[in-house]
DRENPA-3360 file (N, C-alpha, C; in nm, 2 decimals, always signed):
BEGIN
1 = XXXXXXXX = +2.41/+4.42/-0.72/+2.28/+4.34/-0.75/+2.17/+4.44/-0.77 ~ +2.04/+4.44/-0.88/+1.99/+4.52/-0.87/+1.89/+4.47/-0.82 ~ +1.83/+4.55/-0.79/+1.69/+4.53/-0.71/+1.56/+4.57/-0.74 ~ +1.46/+4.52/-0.74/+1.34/+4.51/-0.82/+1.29/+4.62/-0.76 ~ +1.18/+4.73/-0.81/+1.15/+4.81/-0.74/+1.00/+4.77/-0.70 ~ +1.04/+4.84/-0.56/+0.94/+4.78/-0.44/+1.00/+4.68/-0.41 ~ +1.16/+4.67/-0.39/+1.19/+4.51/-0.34/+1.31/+4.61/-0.24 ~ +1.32/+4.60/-0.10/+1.43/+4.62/-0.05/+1.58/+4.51/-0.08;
9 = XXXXXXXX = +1.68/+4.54/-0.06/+1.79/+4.43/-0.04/+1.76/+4.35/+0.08 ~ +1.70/+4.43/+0.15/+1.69/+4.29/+0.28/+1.57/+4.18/+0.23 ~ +1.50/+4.22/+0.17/+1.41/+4.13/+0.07/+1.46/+4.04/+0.05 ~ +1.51/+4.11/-0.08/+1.64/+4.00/-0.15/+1.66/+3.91/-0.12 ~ +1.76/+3.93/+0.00/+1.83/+3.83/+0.06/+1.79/+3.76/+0.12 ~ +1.68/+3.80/+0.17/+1.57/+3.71/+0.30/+1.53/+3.60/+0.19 ~ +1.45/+3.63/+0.10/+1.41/+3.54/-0.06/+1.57/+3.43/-0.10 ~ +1.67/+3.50/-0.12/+1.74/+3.36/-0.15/+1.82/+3.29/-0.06;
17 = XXXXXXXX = +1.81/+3.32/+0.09/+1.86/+3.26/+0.19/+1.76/+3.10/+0.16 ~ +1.64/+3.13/+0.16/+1.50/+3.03/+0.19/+1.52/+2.95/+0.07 ~ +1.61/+3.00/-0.02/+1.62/+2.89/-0.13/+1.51/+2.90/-0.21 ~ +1.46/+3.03/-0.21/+1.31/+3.08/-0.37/+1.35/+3.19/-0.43 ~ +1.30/+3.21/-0.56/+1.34/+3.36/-0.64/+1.36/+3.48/-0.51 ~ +1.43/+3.52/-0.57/+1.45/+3.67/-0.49/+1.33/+3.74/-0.48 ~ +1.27/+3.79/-0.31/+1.15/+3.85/-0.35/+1.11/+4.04/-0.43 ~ +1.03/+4.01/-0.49/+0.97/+4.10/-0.61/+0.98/+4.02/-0.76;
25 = XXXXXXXX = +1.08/+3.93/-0.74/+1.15/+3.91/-0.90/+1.02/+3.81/-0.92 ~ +0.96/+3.84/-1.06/+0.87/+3.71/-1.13/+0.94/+3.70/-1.27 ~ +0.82/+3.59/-1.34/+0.88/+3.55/-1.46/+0.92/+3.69/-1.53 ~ +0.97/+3.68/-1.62/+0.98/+3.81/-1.71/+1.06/+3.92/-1.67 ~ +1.04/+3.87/-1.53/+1.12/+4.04/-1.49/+1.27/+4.02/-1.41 ~ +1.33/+3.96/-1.49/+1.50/+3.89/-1.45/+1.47/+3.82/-1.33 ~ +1.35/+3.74/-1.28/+1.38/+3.63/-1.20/+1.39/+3.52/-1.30 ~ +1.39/+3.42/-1.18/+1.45/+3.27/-1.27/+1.27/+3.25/-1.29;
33 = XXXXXXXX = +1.27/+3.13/-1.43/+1.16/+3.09/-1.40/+1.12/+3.01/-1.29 ~ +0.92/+3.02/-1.27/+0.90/+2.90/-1.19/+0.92/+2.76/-1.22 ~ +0.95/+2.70/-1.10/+0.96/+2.58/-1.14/+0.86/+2.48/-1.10 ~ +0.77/+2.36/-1.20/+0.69/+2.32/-1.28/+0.66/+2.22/-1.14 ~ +0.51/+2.28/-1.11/+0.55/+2.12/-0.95/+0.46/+2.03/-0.99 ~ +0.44/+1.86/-1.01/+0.35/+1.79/-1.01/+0.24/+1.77/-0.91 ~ +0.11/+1.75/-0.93/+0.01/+1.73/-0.84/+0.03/+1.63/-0.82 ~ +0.00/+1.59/-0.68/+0.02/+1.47/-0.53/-0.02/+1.38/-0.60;
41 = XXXXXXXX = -0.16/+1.32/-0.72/-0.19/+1.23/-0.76/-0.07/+1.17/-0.91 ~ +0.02/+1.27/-0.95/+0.10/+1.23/-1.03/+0.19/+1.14/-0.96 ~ +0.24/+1.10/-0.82/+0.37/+1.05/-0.76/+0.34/+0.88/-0.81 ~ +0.42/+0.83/-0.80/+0.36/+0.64/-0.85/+0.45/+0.60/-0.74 ~ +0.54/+0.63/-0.70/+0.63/+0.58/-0.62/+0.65/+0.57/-0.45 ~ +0.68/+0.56/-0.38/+0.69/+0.59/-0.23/+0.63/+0.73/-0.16 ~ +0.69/+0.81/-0.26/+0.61/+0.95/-0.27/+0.47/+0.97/-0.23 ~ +0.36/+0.87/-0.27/+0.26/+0.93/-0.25/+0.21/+0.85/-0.15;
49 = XXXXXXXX = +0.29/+0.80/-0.07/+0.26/+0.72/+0.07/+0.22/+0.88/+0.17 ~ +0.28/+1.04/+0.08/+0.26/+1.11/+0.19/+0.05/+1.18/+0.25 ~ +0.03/+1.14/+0.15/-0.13/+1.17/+0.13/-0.23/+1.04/+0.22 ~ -0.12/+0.95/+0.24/-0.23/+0.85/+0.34/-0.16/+0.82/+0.44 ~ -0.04/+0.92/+0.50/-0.02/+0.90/+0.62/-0.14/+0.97/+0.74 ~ -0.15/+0.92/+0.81/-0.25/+0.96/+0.94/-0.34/+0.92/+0.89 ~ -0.42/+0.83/+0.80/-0.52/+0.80/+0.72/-0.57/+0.64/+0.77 ~ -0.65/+0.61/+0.75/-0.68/+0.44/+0.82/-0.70/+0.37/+0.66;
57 = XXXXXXXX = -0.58/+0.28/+0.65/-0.61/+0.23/+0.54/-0.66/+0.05/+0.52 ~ -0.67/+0.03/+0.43/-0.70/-0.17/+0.40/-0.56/-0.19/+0.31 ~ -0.49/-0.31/+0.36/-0.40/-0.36/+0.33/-0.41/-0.50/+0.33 ~ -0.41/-0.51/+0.17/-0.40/-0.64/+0.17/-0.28/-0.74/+0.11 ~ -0.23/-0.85/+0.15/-0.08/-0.89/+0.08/-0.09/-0.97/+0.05 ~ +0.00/-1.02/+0.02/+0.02/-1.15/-0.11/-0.05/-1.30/-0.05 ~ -0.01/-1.31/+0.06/-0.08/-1.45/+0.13/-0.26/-1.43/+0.15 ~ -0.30/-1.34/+0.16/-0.42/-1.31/+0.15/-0.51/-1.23/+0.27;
65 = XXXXXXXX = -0.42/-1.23/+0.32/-0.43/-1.16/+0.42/-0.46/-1.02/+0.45 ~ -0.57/-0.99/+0.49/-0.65/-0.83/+0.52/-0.60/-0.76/+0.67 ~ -0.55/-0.63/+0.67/-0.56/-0.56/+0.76/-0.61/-0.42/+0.75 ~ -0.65/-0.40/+0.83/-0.71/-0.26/+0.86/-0.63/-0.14/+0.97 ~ -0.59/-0.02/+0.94/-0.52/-0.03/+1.07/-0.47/+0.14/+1.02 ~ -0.46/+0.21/+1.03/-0.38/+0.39/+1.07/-0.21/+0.39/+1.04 ~ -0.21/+0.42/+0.92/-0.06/+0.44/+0.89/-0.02/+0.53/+0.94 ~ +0.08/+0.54/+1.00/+0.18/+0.64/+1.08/+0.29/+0.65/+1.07;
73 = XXXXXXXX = +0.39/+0.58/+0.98/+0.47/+0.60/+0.91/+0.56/+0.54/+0.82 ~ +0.66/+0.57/+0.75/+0.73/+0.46/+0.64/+0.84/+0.48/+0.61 ~ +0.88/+0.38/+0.56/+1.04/+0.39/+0.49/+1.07/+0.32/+0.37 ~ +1.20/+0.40/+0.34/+1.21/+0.33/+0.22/+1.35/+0.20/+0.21 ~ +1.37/+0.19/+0.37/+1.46/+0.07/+0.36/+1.38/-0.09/+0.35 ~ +1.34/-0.12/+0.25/+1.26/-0.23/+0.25/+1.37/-0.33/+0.19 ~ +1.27/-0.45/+0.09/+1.40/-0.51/+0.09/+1.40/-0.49/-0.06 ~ +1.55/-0.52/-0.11/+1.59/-0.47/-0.25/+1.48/-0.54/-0.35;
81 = XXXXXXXX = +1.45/-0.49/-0.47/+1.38/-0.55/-0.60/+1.45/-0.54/-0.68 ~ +1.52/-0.60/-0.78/+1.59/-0.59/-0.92/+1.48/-0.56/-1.00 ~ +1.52/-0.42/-1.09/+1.49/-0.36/-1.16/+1.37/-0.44/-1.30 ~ +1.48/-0.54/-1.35/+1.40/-0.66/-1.44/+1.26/-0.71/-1.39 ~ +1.24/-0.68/-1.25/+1.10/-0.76/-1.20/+1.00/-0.62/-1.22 ~ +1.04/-0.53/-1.25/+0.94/-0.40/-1.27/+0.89/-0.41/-1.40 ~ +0.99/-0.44/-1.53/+0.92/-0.41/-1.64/+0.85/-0.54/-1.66 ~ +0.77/-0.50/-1.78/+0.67/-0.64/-1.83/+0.71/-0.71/-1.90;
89 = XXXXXXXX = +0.75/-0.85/-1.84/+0.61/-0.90/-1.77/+0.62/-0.92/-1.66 ~ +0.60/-0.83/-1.56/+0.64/-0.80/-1.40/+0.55/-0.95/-1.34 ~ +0.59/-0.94/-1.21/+0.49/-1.07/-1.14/+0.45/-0.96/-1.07 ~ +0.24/-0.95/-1.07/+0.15/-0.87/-1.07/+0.15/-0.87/-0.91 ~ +0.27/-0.90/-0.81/+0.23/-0.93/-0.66/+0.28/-0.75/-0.60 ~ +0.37/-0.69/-0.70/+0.40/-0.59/-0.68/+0.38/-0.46/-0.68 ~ +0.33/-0.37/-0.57/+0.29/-0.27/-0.58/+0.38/-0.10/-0.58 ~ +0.31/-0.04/-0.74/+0.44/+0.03/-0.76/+0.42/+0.13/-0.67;
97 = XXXXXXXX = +0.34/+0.18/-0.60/+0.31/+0.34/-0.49/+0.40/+0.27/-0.40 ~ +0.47/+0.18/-0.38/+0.57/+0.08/-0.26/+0.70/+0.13/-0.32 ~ +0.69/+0.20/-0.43/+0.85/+0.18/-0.46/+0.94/+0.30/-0.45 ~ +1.04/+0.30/-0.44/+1.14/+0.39/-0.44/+1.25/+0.33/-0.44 ~ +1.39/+0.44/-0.52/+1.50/+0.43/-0.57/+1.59/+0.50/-0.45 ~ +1.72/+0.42/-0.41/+1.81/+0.54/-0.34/+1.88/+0.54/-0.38 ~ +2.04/+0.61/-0.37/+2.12/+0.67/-0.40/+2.20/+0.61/-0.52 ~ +2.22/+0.49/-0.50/+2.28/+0.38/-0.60/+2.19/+0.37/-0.71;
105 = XXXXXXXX = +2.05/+0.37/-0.69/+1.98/+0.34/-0.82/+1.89/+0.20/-0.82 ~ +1.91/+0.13/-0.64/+1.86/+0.03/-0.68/+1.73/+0.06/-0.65 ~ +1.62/-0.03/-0.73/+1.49/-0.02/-0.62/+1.48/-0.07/-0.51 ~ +1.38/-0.05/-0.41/+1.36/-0.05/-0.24/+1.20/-0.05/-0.25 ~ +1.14/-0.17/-0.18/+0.99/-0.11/-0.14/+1.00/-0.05/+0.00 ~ +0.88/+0.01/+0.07/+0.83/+0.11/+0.16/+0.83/+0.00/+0.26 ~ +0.82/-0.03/+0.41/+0.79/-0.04/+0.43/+0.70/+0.01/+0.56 ~ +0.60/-0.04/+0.61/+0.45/+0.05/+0.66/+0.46/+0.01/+0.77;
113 = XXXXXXXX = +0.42/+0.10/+0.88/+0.39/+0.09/+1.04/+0.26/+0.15/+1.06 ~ +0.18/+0.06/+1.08/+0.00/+0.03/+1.11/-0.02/+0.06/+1.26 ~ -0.09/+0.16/+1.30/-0.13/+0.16/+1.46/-0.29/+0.12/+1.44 ~ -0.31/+0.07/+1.56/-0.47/+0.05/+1.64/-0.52/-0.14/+1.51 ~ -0.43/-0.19/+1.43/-0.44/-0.28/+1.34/-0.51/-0.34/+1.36 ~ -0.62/-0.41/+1.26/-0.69/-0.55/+1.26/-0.67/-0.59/+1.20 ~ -0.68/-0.75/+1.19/-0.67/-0.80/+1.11/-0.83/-0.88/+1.10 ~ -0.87/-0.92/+0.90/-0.99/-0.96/+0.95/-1.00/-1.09/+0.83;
121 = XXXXXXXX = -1.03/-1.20/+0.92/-1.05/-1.34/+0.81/-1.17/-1.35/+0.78 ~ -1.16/-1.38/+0.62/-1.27/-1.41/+0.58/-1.33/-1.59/+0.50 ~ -1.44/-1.59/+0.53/-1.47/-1.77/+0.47/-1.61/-1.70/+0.37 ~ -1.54/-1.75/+0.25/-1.65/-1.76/+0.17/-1.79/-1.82/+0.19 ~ -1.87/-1.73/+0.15/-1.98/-1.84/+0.21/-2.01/-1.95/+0.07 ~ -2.08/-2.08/+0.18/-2.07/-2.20/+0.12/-2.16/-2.21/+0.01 ~ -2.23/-2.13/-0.03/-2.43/-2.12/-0.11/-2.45/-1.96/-0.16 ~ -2.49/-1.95/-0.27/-2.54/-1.83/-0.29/-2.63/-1.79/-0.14;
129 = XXXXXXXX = -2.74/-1.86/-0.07/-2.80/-1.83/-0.01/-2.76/-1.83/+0.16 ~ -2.62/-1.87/+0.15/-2.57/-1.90/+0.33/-2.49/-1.79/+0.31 ~ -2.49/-1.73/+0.42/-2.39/-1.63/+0.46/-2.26/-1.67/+0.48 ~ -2.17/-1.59/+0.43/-2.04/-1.61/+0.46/-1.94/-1.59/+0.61 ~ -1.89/-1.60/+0.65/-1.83/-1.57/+0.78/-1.73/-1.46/+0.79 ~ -1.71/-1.41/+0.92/-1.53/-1.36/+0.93/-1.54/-1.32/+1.08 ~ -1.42/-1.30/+1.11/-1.44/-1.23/+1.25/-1.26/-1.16/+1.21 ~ -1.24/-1.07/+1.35/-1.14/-0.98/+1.35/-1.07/-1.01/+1.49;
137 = XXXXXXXX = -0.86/-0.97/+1.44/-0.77/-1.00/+1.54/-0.74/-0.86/+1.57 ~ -0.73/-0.83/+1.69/-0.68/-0.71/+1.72/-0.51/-0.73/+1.69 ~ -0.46/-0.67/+1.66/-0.28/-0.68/+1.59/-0.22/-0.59/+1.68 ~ -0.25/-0.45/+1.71/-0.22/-0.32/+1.76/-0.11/-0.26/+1.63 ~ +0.02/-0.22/+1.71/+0.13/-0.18/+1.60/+0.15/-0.32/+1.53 ~ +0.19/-0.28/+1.40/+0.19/-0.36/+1.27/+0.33/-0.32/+1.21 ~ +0.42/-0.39/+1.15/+0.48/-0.34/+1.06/+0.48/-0.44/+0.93 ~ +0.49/-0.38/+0.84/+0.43/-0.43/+0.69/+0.57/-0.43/+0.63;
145 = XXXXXXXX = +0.65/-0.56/+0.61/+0.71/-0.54/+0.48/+0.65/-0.50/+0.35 ~ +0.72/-0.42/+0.30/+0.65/-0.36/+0.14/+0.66/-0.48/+0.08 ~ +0.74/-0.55/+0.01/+0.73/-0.64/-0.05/+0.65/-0.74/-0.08 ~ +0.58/-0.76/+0.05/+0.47/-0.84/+0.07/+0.30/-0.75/+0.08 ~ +0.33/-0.62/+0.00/+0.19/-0.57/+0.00/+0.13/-0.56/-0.18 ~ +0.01/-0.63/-0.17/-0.07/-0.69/-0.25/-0.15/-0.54/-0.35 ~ -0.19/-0.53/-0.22/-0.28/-0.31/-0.29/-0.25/-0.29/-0.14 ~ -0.31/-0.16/-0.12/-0.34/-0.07/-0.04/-0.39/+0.03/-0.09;
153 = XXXXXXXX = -0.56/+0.08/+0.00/-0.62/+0.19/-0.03/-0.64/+0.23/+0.08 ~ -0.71/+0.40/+0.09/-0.73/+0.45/+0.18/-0.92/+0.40/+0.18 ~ -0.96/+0.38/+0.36/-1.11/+0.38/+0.34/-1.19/+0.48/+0.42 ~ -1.31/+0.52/+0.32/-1.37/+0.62/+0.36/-1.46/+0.62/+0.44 ~ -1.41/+0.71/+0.55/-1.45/+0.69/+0.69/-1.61/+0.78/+0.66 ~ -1.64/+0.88/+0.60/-1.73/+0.95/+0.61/-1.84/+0.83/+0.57 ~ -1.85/+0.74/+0.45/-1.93/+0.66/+0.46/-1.92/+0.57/+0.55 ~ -1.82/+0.56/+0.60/-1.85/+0.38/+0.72/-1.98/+0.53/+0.84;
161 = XXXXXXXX = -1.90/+0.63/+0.86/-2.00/+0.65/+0.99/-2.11/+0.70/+0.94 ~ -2.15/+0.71/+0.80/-2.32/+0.73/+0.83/-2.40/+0.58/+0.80 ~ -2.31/+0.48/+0.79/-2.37/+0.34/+0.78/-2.42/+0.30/+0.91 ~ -2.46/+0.20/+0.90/-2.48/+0.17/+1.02/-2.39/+0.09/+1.10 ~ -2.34/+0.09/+1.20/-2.21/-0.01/+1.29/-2.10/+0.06/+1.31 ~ -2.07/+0.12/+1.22/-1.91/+0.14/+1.17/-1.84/+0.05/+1.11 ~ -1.72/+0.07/+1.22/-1.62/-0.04/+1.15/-1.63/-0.19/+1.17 ~ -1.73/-0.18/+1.31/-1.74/-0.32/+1.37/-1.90/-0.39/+1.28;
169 = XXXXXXXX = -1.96/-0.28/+1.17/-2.09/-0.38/+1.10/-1.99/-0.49/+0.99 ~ -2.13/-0.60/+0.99/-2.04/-0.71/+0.93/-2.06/-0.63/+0.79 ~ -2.02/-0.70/+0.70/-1.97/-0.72/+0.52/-2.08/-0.79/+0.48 ~ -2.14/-0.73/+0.39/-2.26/-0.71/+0.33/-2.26/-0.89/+0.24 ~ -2.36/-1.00/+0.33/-2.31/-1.13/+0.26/-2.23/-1.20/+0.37 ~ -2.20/-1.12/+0.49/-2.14/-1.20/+0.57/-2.16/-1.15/+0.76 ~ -2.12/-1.30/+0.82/-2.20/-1.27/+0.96/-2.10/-1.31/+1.04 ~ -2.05/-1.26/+1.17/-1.96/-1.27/+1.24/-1.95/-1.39/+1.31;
177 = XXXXXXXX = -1.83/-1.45/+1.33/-1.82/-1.58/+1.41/-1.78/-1.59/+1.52 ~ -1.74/-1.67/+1.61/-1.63/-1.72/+1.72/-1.47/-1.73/+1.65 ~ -1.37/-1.68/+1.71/-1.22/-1.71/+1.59/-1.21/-1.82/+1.58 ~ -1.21/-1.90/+1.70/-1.19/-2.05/+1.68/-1.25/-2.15/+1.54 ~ -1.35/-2.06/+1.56/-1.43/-2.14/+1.40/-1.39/-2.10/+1.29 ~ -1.34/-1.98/+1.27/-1.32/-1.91/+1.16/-1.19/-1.94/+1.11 ~ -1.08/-1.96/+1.17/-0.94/-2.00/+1.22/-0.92/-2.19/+1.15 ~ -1.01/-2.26/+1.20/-1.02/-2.38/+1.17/-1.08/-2.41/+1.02;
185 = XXXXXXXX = -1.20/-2.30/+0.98/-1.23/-2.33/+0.88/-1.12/-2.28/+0.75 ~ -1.03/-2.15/+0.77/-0.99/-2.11/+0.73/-0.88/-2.18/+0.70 ~ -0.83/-2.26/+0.80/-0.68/-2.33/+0.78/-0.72/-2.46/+0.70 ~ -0.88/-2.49/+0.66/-0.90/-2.60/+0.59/-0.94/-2.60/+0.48 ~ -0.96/-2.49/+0.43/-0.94/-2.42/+0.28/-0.83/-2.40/+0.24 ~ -0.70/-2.33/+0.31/-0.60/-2.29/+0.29/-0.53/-2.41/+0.24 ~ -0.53/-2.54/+0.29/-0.42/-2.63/+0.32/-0.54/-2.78/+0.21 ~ -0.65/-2.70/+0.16/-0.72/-2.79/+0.06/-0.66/-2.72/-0.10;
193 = XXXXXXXX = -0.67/-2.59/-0.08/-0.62/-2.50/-0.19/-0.44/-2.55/-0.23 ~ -0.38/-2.55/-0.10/-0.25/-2.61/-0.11/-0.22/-2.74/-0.15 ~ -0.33/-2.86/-0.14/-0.30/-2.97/-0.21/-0.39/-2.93/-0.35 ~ -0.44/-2.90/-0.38/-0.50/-2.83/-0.55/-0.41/-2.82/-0.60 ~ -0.28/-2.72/-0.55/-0.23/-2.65/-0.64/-0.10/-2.74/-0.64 ~ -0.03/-2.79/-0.54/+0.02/-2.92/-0.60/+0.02/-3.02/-0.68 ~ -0.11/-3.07/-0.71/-0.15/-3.17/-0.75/-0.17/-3.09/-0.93 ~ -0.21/-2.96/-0.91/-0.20/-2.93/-1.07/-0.02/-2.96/-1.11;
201 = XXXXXXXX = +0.06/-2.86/-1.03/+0.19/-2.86/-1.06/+0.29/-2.94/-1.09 ~ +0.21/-3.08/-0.98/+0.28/-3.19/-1.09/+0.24/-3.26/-1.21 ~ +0.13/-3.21/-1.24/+0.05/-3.27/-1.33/+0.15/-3.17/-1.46 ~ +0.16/-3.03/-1.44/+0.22/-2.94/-1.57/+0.33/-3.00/-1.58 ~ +0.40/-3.03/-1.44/+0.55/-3.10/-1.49/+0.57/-3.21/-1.57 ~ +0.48/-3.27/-1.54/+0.45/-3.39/-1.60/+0.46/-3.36/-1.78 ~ +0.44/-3.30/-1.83/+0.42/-3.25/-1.93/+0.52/-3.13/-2.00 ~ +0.63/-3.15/-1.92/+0.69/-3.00/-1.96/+0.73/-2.87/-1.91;
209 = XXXXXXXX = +0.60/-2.82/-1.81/+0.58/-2.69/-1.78/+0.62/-2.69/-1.57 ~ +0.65/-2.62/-1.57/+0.68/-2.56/-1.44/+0.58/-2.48/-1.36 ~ +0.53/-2.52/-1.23/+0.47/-2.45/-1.14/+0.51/-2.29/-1.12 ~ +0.35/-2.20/-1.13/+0.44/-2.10/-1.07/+0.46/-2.11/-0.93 ~ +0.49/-1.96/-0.83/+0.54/-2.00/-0.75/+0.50/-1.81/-0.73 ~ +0.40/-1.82/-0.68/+0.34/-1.73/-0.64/+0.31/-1.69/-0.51 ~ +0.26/-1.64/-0.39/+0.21/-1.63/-0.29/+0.19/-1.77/-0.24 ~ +0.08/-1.85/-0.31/+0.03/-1.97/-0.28/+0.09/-2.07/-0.26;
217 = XXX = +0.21/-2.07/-0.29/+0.34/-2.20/-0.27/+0.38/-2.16/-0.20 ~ +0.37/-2.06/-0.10/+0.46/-1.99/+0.03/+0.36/-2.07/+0.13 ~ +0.45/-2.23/+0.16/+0.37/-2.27/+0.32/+0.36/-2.16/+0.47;
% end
């Protein structure tokens, strides 16, 4: 074996034990080339779940549902997606940073374990001029089927703490309630929205066309 000068053999071997060029060797000079590494924001897939672990993110999913809460870890045994539901014209409930492939080739979403979690309901407000409502559930540990995540971003803590409140100031347009109220109001929009969308669906059938079957047809 020859050896680069200024490279001992114990070099060497120390360098390809570790599984990298032999050290002294660069391009050009009988080492192998480098090999080409993508930046963390290239990953689309499960991959880049690694830049917002320990991070407090907002998650929100297909029922409509907001949590807040400190990712701490993930997997990629979620539940299977056929491949056909990725390309277009995909149903838009699907988030691709959720995805990953294993061994077989099929796809798998992620799924997420949330510490310190909130969850926080919101009521539209009734008037441009009335405030809107919400208040917050403490959850603690969370686990998030992937499947059922809508987005997820990371939020930036450096602006909540020069705001004023933190995490506990309300939403700009909106004022905190009792749950009970928020809970009641909330389950009487949900289940007004659910006779709407009925009432359209048999009206398309009526005609031909088929309801989708989205999040919102999930009682």
């Amino acid at each position: 074996m020859d050896v680069p000068e200024g490279a001992s053999p114990g070099m060497m071997m120390l360098g390809m034990a570790a599984g990298g060029p032999p050290a002294g060797a660069v391009n050009g000079a009988g080492g192998p080339p480098a090999v080409p590494q993508l930046p963390p924001q290239m990953f689309t897939t499960a991959a880049q779940l690694l830049d917002l672990t320990d991070k407090r993110l907002v998650v929100v999913l297909r029922d409509g549902r907001k949590l807040f809460g400190m990712l701490r870890s993930w997997d990629q045994f979620g539940m299977p997606i056929l491949p056909p539901l990725l390309s277009p014209p995909a149903p838009p409930f699907f988030s691709s940073s959720l995805l990953c492939t294993n061994h077989r080739g099929l796809v798998l979403s992620a799924n997420l374990v949330l510490q310190s979690t909130t969850e926080r309901i919101f009521i539209p407000p009734p008037s441009p001029s009335a405030p809107g409502l919400f208040t917050d559930i403490q959850r603690g540990v969370f686990l998030v089927r992937g499947e059922n995540v809508l987005l997820l971003g990371e939020i930036d803590m450096d602006a909540i703490d020069e705001g004023p409140g933190g995490l506990e100031a309300p939403p700009r347009g909106y004022e905190r309630a009792p749950l009970e109220v928020v809970q009641a109001e909330a389950r009487r929009l949900r289940d007004r929205e659910r006779d709407r969308e009925a009432r359209k669906n048999k009206k398309l059938a009526e005609i031909g066309f088929e309801g989708e079957l989205g999040a919102e047809a999930i009682p």
